[in-house]
C-alpha positions as CSV (number, residue, x, y, z in Angstrom):
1,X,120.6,154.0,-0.7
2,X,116.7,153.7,-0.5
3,X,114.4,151.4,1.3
4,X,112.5,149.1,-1.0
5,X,111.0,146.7,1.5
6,X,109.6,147.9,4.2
7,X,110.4,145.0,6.3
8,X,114.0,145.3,5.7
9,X,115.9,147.1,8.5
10,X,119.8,147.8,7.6
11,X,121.0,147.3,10.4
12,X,124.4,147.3,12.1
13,X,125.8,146.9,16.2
14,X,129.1,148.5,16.6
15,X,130.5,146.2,19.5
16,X,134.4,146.3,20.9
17,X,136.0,143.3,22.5
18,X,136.1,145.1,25.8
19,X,135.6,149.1,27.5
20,X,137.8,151.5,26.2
21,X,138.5,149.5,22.9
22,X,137.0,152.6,21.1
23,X,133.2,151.7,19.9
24,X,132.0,155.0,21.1
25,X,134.2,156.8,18.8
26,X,133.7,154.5,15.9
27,X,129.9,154.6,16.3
28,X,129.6,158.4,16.4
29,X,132.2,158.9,13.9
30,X,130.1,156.3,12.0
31,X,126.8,158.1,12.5
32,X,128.3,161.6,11.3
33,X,129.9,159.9,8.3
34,X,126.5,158.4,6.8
35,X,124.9,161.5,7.8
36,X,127.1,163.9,5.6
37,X,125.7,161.2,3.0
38,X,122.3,162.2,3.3
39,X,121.4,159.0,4.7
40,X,118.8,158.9,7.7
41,X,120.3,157.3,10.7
42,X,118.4,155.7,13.7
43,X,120.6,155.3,17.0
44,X,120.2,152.5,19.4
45,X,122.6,151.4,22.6
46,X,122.5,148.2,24.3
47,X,122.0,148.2,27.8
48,X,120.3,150.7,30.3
49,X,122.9,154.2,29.7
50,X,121.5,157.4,29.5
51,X,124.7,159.2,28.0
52,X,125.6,157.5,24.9
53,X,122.4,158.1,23.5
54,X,122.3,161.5,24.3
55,X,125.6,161.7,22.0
56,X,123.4,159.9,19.4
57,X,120.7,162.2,19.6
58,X,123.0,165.2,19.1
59,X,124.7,163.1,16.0
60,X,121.7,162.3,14.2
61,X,119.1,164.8,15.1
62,X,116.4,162.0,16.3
63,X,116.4,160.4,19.5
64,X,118.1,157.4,20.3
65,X,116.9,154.4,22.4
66,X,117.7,151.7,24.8
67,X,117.4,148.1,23.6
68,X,117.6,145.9,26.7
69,X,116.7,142.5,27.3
70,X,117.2,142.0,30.7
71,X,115.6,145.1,32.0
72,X,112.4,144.6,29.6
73,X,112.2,141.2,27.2
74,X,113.8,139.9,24.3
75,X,110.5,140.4,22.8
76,X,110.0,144.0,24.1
77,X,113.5,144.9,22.2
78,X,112.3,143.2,18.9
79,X,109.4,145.5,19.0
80,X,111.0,148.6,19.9
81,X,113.5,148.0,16.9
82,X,110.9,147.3,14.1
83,X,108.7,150.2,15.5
84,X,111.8,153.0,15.7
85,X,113.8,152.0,12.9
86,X,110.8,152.2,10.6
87,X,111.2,154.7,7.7
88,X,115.5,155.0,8.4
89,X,117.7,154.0,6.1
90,X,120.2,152.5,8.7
91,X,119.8,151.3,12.6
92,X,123.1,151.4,14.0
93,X,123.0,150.0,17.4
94,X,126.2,150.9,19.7
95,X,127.3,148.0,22.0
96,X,128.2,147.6,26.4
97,X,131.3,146.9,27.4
98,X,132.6,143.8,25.3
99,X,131.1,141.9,23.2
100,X,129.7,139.1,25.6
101,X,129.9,141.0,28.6
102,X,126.5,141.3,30.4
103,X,124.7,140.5,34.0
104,X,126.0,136.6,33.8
105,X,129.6,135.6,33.1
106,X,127.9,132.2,32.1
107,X,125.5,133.6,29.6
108,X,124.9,136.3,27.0
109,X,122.1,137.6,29.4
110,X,122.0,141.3,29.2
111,X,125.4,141.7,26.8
112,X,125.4,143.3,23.1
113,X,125.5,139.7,21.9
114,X,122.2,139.0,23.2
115,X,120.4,141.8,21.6
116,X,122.7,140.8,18.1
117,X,121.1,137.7,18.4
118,X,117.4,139.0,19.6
119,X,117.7,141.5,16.4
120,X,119.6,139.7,14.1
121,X,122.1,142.3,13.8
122,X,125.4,141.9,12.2
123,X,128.6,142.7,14.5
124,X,131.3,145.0,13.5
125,X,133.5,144.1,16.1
126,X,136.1,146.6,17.0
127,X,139.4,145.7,18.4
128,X,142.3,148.0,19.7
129,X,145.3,146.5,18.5
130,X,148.1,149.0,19.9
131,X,151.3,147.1,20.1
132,X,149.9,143.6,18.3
133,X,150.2,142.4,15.1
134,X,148.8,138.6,13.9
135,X,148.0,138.4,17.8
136,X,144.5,140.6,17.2
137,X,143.6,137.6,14.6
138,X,143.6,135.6,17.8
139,X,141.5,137.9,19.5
140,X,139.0,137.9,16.5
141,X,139.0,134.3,16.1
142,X,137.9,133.9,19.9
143,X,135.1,136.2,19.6
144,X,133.7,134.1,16.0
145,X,134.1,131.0,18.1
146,X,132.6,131.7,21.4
147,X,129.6,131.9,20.1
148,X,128.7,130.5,16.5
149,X,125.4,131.4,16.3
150,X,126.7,135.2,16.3
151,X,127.1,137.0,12.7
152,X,130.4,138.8,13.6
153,X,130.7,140.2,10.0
154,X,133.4,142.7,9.7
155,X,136.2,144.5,12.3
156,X,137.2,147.7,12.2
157,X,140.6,148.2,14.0
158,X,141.2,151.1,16.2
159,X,144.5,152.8,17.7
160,X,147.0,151.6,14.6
161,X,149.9,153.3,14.8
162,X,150.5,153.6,11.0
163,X,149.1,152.9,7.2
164,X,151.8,149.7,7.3
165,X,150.8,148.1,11.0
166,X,147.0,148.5,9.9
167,X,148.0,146.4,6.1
168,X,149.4,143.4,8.8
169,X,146.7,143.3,11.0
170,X,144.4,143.0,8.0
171,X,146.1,140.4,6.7
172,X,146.3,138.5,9.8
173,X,142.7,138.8,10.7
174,X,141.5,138.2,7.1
175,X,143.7,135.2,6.7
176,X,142.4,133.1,9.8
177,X,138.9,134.6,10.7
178,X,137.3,134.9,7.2
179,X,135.9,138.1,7.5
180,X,136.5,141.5,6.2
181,X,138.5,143.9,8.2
182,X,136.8,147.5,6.8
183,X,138.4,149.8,8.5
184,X,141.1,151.5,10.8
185,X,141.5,154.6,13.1
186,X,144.9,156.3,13.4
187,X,146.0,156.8,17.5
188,X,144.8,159.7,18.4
189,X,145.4,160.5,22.1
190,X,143.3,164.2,21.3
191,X,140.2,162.1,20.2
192,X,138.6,161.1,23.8
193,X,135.1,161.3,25.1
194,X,135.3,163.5,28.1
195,X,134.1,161.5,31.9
196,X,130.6,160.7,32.0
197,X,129.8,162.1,35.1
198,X,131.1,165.3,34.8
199,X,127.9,167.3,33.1
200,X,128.5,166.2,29.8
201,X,124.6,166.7,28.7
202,X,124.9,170.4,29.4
203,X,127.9,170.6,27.0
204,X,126.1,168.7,24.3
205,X,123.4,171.1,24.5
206,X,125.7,174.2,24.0
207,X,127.2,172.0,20.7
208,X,130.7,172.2,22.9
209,X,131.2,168.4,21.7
210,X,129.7,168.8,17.7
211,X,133.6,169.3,16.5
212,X,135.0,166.2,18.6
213,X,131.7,163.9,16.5
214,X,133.3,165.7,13.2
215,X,137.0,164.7,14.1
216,X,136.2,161.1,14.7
217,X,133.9,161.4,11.5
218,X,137.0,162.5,9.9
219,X,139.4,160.3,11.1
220,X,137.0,157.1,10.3
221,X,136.7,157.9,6.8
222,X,140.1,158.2,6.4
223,X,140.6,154.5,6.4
224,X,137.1,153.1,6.4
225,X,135.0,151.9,3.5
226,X,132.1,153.2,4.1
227,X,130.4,151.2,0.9
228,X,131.5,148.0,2.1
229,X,130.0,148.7,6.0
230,X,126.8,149.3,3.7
231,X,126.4,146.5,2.2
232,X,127.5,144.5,5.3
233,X,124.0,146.4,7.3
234,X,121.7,145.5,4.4
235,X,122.4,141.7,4.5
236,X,120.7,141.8,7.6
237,X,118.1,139.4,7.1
238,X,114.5,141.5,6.8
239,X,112.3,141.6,9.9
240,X,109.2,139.2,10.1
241,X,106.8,141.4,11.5
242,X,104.4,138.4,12.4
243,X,107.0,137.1,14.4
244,X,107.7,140.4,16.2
245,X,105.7,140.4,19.7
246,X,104.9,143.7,20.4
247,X,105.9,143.3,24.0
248,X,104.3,146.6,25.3
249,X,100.9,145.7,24.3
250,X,100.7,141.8,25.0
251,X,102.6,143.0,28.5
252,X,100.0,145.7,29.1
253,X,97.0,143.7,28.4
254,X,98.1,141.3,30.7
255,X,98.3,143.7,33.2
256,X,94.9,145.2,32.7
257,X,93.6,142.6,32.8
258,X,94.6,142.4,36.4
259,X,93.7,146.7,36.9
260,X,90.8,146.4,35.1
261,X,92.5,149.1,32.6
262,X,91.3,149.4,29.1
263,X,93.1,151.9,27.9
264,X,92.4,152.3,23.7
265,X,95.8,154.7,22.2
266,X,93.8,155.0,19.0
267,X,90.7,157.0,20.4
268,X,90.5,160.8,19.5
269,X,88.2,161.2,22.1
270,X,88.2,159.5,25.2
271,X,90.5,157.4,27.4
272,X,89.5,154.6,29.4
273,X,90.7,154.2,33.1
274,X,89.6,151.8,35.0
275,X,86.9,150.8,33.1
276,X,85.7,154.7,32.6
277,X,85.2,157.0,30.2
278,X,87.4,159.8,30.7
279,X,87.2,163.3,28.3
280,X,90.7,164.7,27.5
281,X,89.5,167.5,29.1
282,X,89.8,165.4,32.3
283,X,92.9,163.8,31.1
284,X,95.7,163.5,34.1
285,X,98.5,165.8,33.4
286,X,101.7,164.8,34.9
287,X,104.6,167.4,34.8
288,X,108.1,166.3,34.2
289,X,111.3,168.4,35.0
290,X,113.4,168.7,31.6
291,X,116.6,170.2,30.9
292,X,120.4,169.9,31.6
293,X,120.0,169.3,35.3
294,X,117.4,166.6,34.5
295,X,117.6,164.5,31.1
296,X,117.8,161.0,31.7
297,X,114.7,159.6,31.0
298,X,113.8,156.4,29.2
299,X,111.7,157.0,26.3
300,X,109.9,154.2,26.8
301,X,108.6,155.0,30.3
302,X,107.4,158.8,28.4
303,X,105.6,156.7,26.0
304,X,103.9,154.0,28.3
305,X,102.7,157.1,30.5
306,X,100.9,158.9,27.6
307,X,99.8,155.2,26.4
308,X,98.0,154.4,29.8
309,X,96.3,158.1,29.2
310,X,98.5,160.6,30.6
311,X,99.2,164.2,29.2
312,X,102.9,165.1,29.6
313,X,103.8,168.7,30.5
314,X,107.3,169.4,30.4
315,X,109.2,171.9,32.5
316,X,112.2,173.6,32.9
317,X,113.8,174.6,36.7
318,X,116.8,175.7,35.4
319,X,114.7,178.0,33.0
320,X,113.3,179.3,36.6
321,X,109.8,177.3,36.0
322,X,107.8,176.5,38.9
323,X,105.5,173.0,38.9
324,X,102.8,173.9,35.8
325,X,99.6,174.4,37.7
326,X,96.7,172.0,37.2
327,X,98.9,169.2,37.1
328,X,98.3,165.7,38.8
329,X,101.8,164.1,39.0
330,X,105.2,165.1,38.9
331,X,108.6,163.2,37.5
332,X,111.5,164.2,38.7
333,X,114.1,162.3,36.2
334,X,117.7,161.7,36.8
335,X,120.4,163.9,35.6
336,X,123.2,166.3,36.9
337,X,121.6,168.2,39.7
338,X,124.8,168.7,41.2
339,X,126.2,170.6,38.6
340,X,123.5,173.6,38.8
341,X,123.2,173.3,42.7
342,X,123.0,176.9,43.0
343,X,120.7,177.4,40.3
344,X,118.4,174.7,41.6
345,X,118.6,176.1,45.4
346,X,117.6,179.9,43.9
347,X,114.7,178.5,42.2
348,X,112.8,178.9,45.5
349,X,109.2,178.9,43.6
350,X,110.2,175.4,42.1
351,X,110.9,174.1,45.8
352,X,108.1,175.0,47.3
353,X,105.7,174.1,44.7
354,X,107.6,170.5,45.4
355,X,106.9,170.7,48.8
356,X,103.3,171.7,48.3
357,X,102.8,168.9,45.9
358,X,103.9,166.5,48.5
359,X,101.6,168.2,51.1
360,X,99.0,167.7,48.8
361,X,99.4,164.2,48.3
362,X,100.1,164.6,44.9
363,X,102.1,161.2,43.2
364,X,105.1,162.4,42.8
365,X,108.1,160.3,41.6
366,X,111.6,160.7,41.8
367,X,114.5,159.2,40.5
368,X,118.7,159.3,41.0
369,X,119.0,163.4,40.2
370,X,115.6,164.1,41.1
371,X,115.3,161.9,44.5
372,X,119.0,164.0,45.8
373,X,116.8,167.3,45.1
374,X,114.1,166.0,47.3
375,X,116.7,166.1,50.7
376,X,117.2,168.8,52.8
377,X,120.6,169.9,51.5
378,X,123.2,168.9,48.5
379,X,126.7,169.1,48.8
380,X,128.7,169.4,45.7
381,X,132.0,168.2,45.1
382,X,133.5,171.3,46.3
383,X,131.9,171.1,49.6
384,X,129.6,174.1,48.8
385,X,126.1,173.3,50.4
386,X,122.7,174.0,49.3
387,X,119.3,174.2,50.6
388,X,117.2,171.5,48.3
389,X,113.5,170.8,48.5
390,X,113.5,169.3,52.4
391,X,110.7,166.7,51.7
392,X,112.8,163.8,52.4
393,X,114.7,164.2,56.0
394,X,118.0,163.4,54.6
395,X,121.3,165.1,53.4
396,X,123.2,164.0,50.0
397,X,126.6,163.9,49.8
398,X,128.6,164.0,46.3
399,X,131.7,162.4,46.1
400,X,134.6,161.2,43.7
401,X,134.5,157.8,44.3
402,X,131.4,156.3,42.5
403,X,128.9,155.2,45.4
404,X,126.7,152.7,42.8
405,X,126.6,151.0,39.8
406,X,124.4,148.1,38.5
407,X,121.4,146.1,37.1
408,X,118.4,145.8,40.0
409,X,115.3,144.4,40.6
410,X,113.6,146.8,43.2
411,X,110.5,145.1,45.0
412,X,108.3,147.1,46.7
413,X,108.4,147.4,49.9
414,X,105.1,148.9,50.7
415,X,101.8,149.9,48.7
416,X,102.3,152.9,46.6
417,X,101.0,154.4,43.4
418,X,103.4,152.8,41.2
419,X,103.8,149.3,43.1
420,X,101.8,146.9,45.2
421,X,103.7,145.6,48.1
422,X,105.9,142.5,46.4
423,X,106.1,144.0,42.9
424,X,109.0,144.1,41.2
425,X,110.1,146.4,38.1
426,X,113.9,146.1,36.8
427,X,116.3,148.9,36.3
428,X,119.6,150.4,36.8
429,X,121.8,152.2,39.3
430,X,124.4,154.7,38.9
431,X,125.6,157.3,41.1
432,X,128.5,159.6,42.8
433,X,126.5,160.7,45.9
434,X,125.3,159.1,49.1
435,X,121.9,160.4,50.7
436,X,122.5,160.1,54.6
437,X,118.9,159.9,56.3
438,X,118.5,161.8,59.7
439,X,117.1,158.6,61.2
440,X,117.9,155.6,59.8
441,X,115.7,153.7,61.9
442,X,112.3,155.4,60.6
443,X,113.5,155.3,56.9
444,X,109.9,154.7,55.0
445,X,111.9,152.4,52.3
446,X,110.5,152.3,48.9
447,X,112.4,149.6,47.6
448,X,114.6,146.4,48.5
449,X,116.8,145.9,45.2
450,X,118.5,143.1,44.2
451,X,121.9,143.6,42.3
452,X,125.4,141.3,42.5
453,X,126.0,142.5,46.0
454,X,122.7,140.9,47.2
455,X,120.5,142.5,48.9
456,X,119.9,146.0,50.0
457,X,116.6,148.8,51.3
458,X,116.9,151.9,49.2
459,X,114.4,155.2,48.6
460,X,112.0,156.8,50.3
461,X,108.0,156.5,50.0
462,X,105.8,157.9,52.1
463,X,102.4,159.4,51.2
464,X,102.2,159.5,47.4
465,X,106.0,160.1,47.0
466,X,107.9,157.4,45.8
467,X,112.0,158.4,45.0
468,X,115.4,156.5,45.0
469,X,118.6,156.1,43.6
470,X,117.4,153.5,41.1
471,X,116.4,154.3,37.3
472,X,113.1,151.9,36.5
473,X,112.5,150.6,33.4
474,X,108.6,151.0,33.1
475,X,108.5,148.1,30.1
476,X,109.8,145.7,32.4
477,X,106.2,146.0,34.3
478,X,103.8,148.3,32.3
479,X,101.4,147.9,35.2
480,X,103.0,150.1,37.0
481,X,102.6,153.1,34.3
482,X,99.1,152.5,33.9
483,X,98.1,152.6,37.5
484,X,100.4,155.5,38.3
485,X,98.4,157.3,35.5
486,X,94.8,156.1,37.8
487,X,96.5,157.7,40.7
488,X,96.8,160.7,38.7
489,X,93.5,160.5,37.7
490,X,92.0,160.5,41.1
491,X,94.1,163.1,42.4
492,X,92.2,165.4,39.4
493,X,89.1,164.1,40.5
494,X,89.2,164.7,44.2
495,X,91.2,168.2,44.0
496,X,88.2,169.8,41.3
497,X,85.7,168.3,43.8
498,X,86.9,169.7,46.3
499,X,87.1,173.4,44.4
């Protein structure tokens, strides 16, 4: 298989008619599968998760990324597909929940079939069909006729309990939907992805998970023709790059045209902040915390940093790495900080070059993982305490029951170096601990979000620290990158002035 348009994109979303109907397995064991072929596979997953595309990542050996239309813009996705699947010989694109699930039950608004339809992206739709027989045709059929306008073009059927049940669901499915069923997986109660919340990005790392992405490899193309899925991803209909916004420039212009940014990513030599010249040896360094305590990052938000002029200089605490000197910001991402507590609390040079960041007035962001290592002290699920950073006057709490989970739109509560007071950027919130302030009538808020339970204050900013429990999505307001990156700037300016 070779790419002999460069505007075609073979493309496939691997969606299941609801959680738990296996897509995960199917799409990894799918990746591994046209892999071993030779064949260069880019990952994508709908919606705003940070774990599933860390599974892609370790699959395919590139890194995956997030196609969401609610956090960013049905335009912003279109982009970020043509410009990541460029040069691949197959996109596949794993799915949220079911198919049509999203933020609206009266809408396709932030669901897999909204970014099939944003894309163009042919459905495999995958259907558990334990204890069922001409009754998954129904299911099928439901899914084609909720929505006409979506190309559901093949099913792969998972949890069969044997060669003859899969030959009568085929049939059935085949008979009244008019599609091809490609494929079936076996039941196969050893073949589960372990719970997301219990450091699985660490395991990944040390290649603990590499034999369960062979098994469902194995067990896919056991009963899955592979051929056919391939020649179901290349009738995707080719890309019209005139007709593909890109999203992150038209949405950044915009907003420097409001900053007064003019920031030009093709110069060799200079960047321009503000309206000034600015050498790259006076280019804003901002240090970001990177490894298995703190991973989850959108690429995007990387990106649109280093677009609005930043340097990125990435660090290790786990490693024992303190903050890089001669840096002008730090990002703290999300991640599993309660699973290295005690490796986190005896980095003691990491902690206080924190706290002397913050006393510096340095912008610092935080988010989810890195906001808990701001409190005073973390308490694991064991009830072991540590001593964290102290900068925020608060004490987190983890616990089994999960404390948080959903879309937001966080609006600033005050002026910082991300946000004006009233600005809004759209993200995602998921997390097992609590953070229990000292005083929670003092609380400096840095957001009120918005999710399905209304409304709520959440974070902390105060100074040039800006943390919470909420992951941002920078391309929902690129604004924000480009004047967190001035801040930055500034800080440069003012601390060699001052030396």
């Amino acid at each position: 298989m070779t790419i002999s348009d460069r505007n075609a994109r073979p493309r496939l979303i691997i969606a299941g008619t609801g959680s738990g109907a296996g897509k995960t397995t199917v799409t990894l064991g799918l990746m591994r599968a046209l892999a071993q072929r030779g064949l260069s596979v880019q990952g994508f997953k709908c919606g705003p998760d940070y774990i599933d595309p860390t599974y892609h990542t370790a699959v395919t050996g590139r890194p995956s990324r997030n196609l969401d239309a609610w956090m960013t813009s049905p335009e912003y996705v279109r982009d970020t597909f043509e410009k990541a699947s460029a040069g691949h010989d197959i996109s596949i694109i794993e799915g949220v929940m079911g198919l049509y699930d999203g933020k609206d039950p009266l809408s396709n608004t932030g669901s897999t079939a909204e970014i099939a339809l944003v894309t163009q992206t042919p459905v495999i739709l995958v259907v558990d069909v334990r204890s069922m027989a001409r009754s998954a045709a129904a299911i099928v059929l439901g899914f084609q006729q909720l929505d006409p306008e979506l190309n559901i073009a093949g099913v792969i059927v998972n949890r069969c309990g044997s060669a003859g049940h899969y030959t009568i669901v085929k049939k059935a499915i085949e008979q009244m939907c008019g599609i091809p069923v490609v494929g079936w997986l076996k039941r196969d109660e050893d073949m589960s992805i372990p719970e997301r919340h219990l450091g699985l990005v660490p395991a990944i790392e040390r290649g603990e998970l590499k034999p369960l992405f062979q098994r469902a490899a194995d067990v896919l193309m056991e009963g899955t023709d592979l051929d056919l899925l391939l020649e179901l991803a290349t009738s995707a209909p080719p890309l019209n790059e005139e007709e593909v916004i890109p999203a992150t420039t038209a949405q950044a212009d915009s907003a420097n045209a409001e900053s007064g940014s003019n920031y030009d990513p093709l110069s060799n030599s200079v960047i321009h902040v503000n309206n000034r010249h600015v050498s790259y040896a006076m280019q804003p360094v901002i240090a970001v915390a990177r490894d298995a305590a703190f991973n989850f990052y959108y690429p995007d938000n990387l990106e649109l940093l280093e677009a609005a002029g930043a340097r990125l200089h990435y660090f290790s605490p786990l490693a024992g790495e303190s903050i890089p000197t001669d840096v002008d910001g730090i990002y703290l991402g999300g991640g599993f900080p309660e699973e290295f507590a005690a490796e986190i609390a005896g980095n003691q040079d990491f902690l206080e070059g924190l706290r002397r960041a913050a006393q510096s007035n340095m912008p610092l962001f935080a988010e989810c993982g890195g906001y808990m290592v701001l409190g005073e002290t973390l308490t694991d699920r064991e009830g072991v305490t540590f001593d964290m950073a102290g900068i925020i006057p608060a004490q987190v709490q983890m616990q089994k029951k999960r404390a948080a989970l959903g879309y937001r739109e966080a609006s600033s509560v005050q002026d910082s170096f991300l946000l004006k007071k009233g600005e809004v950027l759209r993200g995602h919130e998921f997390h097992y601990s609590t953070m229990t302030y000292r005083d929670e009538e003092t609380i400096p808020y840095a957001y009120e979000t918005k999710g399905m339970r209304g409304l709520k204050q959440e974070g902390y900013a105060a100074g040039n620290i800006v943390a919470g429990y909420t992951h941002v999505h920078l391309g929902s307001y690129p604004a924000a990158a480009q004047r967190w990156v001035e801040h930055c700037l500034a800080y440069r300016q003012e601390r060699d002035m001052q030396r």
